[in-house]
N, C-alpha and C positions, 0 to 999 in steps of 0.2 A: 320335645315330647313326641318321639315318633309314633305312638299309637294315642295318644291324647291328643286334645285341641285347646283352646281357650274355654268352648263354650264347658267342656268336661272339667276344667278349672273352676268354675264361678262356680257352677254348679256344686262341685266337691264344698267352696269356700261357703256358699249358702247354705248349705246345709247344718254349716256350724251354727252353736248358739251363739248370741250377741258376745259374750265374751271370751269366746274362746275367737273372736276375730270374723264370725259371720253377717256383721254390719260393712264391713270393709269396702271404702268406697273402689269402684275397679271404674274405668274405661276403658271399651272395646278399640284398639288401635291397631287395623286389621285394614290386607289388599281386599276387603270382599266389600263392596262398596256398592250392589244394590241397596234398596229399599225394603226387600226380601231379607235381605243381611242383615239392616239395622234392628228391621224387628224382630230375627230371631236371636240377635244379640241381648238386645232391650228385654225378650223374655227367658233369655237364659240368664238374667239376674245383674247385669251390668244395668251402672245407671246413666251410660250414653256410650255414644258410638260416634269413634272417629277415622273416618278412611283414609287413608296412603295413597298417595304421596298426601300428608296433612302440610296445610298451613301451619307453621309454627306458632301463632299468635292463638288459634284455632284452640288445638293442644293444651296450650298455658293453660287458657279461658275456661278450659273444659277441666282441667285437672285444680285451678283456682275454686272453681264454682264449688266443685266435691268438697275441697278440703273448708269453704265457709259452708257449707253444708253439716258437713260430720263437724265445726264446730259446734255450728247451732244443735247439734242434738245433744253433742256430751254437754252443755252447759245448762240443760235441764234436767 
């Protein structure tokens, strides 16, 4: 996306309603690895942040947690 980013992605994605795919769980897997980063990640709509080079376990853990997450919700 040469004139877009991630954070203009979520952003687009949030804006949807629930069912048109605006719940969708996202992590941020991005070089930008301040503190500064995570939290402008965190508020452009991701629900974690993972920096590069990641631990691969890291990853899993982070992309596992979301998907027992979004199950817990659609099962209410």
């Amino acid at each position: 996306m040469p004139e877009k980013d991630g954070y203009w992605l979520i952003r687009r994605v949030r804006s949807l309603s629930p069912d048109q795919g605006g719940n969708t769980p996202a992590v941020a897997f991005t070089g930008c690895t301040t503190p500064e980063d995570r939290l402008n990640a965190l508020r452009a709509g991701f629900q974690t942040h993972v920096p590069k080079p990641a631990d691969l376990q890291e990853l899993a853990g982070a992309v596992a947690l979301l998907s027992l997450r979004r199950e817990a919700v659609l099962a209410f």
